[in-house]
C-alpha positions as CSV (number, residue, x, y, z in Angstrom):
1,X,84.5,110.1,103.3
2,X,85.5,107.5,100.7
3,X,88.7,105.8,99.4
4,X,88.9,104.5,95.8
5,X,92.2,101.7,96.7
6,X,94.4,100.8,93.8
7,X,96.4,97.8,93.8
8,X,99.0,96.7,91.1
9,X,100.7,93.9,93.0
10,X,100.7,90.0,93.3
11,X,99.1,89.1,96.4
12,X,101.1,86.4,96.4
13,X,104.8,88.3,96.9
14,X,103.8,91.0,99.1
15,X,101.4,92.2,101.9
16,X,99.5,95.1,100.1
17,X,96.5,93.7,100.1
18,X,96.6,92.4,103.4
19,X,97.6,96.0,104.3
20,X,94.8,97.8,102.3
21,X,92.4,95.5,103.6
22,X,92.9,96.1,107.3
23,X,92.7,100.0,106.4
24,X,89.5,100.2,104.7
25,X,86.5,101.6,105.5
26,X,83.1,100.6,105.6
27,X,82.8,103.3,102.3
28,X,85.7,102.1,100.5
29,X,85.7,100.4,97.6
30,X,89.4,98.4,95.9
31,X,90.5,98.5,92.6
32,X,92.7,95.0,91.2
33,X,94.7,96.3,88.3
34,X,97.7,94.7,87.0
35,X,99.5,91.5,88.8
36,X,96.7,92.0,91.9
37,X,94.1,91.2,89.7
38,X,95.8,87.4,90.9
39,X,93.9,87.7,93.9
40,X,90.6,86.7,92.4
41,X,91.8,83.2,92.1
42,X,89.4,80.9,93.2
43,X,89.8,79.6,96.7
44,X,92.9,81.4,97.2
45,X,93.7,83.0,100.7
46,X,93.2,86.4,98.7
47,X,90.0,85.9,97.2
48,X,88.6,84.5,100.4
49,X,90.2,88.0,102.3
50,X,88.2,90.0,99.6
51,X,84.9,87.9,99.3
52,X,84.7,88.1,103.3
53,X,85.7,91.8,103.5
54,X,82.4,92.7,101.7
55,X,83.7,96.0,99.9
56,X,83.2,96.9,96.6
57,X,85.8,95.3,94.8
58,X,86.2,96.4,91.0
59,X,88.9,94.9,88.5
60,X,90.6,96.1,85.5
61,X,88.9,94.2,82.4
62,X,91.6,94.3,80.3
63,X,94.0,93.0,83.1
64,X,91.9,90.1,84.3
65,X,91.5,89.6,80.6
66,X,95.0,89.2,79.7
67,X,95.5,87.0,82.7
68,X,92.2,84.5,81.8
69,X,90.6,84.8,85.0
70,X,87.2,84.5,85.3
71,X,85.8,86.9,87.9
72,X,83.6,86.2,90.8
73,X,79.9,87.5,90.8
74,X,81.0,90.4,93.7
75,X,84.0,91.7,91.6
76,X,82.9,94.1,89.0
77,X,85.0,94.8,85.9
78,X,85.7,97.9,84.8
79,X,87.2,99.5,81.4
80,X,89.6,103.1,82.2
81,X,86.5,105.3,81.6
82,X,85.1,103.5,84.5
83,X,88.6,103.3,86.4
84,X,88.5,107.1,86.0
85,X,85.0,107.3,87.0
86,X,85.5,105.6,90.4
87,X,88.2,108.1,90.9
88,X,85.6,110.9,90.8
89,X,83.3,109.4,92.9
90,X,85.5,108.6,96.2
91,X,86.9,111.6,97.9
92,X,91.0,109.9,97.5
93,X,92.7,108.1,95.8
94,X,95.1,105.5,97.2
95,X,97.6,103.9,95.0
96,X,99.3,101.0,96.9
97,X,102.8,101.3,95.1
């Protein structure tokens, strides 16, 4: 059984991430949408959690966009078709409000 994780918030003003990423599974994959999309910042504390995790880790394109960050080669970006697609293909659906 799969989890598709979304995440909305700065890594940088509260734990979510840290949270999610203790929970997931070896099947999960994590969503970056909104302020989390800050994580991919390179050689932050965040981005090294998620590049040593080794999930899939998939980011809103028109949030990492709007934020100018340029994505690592193991973060895929994703339009909402493809948000809504992911949700399809995992069994839940965890938004980390």
């Amino acid at each position: 059984m799969s989890t598709l994780h979304v995440l909305s918030h700065s890594p940088f003003s509260d734990t979510r991430l840290d949270s999610c990423l203790r929970l997931c599974g070896a099947q999960d994959v994590i969503l970056l949408c909104g302020d989390a999309t800050y994580a991919l910042q390179a050689g932050s504390a965040p981005f090294q959690a998620l590049q040593a995790k080794a999930l899939g880790i998939f980011v809103l394109a028109e949030d990492a966009q709007a934020r100018g960050l340029v994505l690592p080669q193991w973060a895929k970006s994703v339009d909402y078709p493809g948000f809504v697609q992911l949700s399809i293909e995992h069994d839940k659906v965890n938004t980390w409000l």
